[in-house]
C-alpha positions in Angstrom: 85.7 119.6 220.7 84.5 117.3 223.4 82.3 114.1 222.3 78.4 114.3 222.2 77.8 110.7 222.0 80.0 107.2 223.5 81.1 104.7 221.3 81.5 101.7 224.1 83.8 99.7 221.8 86.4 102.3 221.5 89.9 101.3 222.8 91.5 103.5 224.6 95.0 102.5 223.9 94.8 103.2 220.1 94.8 107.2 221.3 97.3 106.3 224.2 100.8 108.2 222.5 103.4 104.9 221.8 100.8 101.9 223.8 101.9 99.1 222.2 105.5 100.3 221.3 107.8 97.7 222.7 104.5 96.2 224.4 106.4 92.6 223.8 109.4 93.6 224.8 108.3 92.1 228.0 107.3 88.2 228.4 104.2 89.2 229.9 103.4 91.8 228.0 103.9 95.5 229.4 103.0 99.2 228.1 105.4 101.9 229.6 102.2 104.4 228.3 98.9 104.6 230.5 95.9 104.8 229.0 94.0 106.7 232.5 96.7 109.8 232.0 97.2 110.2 228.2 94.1 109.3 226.4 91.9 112.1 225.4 89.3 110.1 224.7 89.1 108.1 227.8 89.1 111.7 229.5 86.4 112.8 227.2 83.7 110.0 228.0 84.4 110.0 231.6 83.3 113.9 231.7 80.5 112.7 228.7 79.1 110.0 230.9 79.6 110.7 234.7 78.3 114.2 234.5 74.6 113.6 235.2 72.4 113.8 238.3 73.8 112.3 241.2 71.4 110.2 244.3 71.7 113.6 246.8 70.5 115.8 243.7 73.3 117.2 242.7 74.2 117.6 239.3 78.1 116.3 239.2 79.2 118.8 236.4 82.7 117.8 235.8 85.1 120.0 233.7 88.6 119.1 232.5 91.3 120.2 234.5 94.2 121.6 233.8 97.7 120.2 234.4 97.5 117.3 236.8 94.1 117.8 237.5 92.1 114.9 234.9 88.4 116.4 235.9 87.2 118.9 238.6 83.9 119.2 239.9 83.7 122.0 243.2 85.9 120.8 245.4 86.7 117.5 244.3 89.5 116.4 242.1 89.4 113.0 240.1 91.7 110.7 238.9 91.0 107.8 235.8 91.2 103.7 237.4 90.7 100.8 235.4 88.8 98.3 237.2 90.4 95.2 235.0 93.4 93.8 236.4 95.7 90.9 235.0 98.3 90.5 237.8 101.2 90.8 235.3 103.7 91.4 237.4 106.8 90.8 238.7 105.2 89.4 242.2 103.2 87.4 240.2 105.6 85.9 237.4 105.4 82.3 238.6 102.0 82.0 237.9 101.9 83.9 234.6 105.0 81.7 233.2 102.5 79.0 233.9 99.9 81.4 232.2 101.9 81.7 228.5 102.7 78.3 228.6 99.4 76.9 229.3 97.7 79.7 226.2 98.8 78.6 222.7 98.6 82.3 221.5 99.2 84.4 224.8 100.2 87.3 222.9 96.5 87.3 220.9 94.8 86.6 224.2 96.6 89.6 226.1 95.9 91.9 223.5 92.5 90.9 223.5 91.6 91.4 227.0 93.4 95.0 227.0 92.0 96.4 224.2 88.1 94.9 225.4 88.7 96.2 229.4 90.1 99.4 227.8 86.3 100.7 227.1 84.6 103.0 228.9 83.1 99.8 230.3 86.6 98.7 232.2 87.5 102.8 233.5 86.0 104.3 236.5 86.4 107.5 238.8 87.9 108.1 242.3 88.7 111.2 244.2 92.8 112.1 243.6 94.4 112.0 247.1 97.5 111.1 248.3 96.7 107.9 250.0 93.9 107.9 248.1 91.3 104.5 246.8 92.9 104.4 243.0 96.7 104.0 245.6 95.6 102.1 248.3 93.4 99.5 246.7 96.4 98.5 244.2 98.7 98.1 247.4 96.7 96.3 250.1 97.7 92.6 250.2 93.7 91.8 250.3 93.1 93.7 247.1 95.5 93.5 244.6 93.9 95.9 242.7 90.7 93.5 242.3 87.5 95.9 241.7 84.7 93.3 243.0 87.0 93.0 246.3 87.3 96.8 246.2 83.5 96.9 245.7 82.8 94.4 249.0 84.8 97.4 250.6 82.5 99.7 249.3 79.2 97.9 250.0 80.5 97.6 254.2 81.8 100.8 254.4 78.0 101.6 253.6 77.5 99.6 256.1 80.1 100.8 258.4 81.6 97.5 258.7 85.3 97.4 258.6 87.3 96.2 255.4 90.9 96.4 254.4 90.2 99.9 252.4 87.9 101.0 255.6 90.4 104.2 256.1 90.9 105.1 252.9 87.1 105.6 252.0 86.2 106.9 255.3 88.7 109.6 253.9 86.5 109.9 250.7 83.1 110.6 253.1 82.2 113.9 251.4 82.4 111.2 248.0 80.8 108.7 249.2 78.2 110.9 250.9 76.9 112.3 247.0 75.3 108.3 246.8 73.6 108.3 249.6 74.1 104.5 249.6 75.6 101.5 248.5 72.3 101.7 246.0 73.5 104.7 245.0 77.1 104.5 243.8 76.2 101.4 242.1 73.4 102.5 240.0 75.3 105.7 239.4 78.2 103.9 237.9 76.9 100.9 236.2 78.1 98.6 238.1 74.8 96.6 239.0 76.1 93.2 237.3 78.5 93.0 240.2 75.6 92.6 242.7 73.2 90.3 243.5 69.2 92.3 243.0 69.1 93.6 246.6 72.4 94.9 246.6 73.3 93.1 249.7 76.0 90.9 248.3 78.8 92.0 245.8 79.3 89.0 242.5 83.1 88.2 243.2 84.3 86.9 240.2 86.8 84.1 242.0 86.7 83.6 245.3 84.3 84.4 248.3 85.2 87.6 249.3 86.1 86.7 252.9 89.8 88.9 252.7 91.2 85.7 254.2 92.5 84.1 251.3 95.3 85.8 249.0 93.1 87.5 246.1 95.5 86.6 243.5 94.5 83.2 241.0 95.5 79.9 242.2 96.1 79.0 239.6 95.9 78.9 235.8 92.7 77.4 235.7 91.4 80.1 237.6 93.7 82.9 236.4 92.1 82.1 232.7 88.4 82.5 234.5 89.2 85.2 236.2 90.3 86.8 232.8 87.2 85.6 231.0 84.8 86.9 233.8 86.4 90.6 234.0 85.6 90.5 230.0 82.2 90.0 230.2 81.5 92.1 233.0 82.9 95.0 231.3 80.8 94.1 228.0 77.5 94.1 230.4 78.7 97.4 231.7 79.1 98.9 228.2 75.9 97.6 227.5 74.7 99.6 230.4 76.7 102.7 229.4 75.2 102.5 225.8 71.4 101.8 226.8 71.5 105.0 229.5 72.9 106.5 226.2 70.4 105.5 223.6 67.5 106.4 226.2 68.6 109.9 226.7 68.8 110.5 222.9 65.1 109.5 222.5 
């Protein structure tokens, strides 16, 4: 039976078949299991809390697909993305070497982060495509996966400025269109505490934003605020998620 109401604390890898099996296997820490394919829950809020009204008047009604296909809606198909990132891979290895031997219990402070940006806070939507946002944002060399840099993308393509992920959401326009604006998708999905209050300037969490620099940490200093800024994001976005909640059951 699908869910009636959202419980923003619930992690999403404790219904994710064998998570944390042999999660330390792995220096860094690394689950072979992924939460935005096999949990039911996570599937279950996104339908619970994305279908609603959308900016163009539309009601985006999604439905669970079946097979491949996480959630349908007309002619769209969509696909699970967390919007946390912790760079723990091999690419990055140097830095996170740096990483466990700078954090007295790394293990406890992974675990932590993952299970807290593994809410319905830390998951989003995007359109499933074959060189599609969810792909191309977690291979661009000016994204890395970061969500406030793929936001910045976002806010221009608005704008019709150009950005590294310019192509890939110009190939999302029937998407984008259902906001009407860069207003639109961010009031839609919560994501208001990564923007300044007239939505002309995305809230990078490190950095400026400029696509110029690598968007990876410099170093551990940063890597650790990095980590500690994603966290509370994510908790002001449940907090979000849980208010729109509590006003619709009044």
């Amino acid at each position: 039976m699908t869910e009636t109401k959202i419980d923003v604390s619930f992690d999403f890898t404790t219904d994710t078949p064998s998570y944390w099996e042999n999660y330390w296997d792995s220096e860094m820490g690394k689950s072979s299991a992924d939460p935005d394919i096999l949990s039911k829950k996570m599937r279950e809020y996104h339908k619970l809390v994305w279908s609603k009204e959308l900016p163009n008047g539309s009601f985006l009604n999604l439905k669970f697909g079946t097979a491949t296909q996480y959630l349908t809606w007309n002619e769209f198909r969509f696909g699970s993305d967390s919007i946390a990132t912790s760079f723990r891979n091999k690419r990055n290895e140097s830095l996170i070497k740096k990483v466990i031997s700078a954090v007295p219990n790394y293990k406890e402070f992974i675990e932590s982060y993952v299970r807290k940006t593994y809410t319905i806070g830390g998951v989003i939507i995007f359109p499933k495509m074959m060189g599609g946002i969810n792909q191309t944002r977690g291979c661009n060399h000016k994204i890395r996966d970061r969500f406030d840099l793929t936001l910045e993308c976002i806010r221009r393509y608005y704008n019709n400025d150009d950005s590294p992920l310019y192509e890939a959401l110009l190939r999302n326009k029937k998407f984008f269109d259902l906001f009407l604006d860069f207003k639109g998708y961010v009031d839609f999905f919560f994501l208001q505490d990564l923007v300044d209050e007239d939505y002309n300037h995305v809230n990078f969490l490190i950095g400026n934003g400029s696509f110029e620099d690598s968007p990876i940490p410099r170093d551990v200093s940063e890597y650790l605020l990095w980590i500690e800024k994603q966290m509370q994001f994510v908790e002001k976005r449940n907090n979000r998620i849980k208010q729109h909640f509590d006003l619709k059951s009044n």
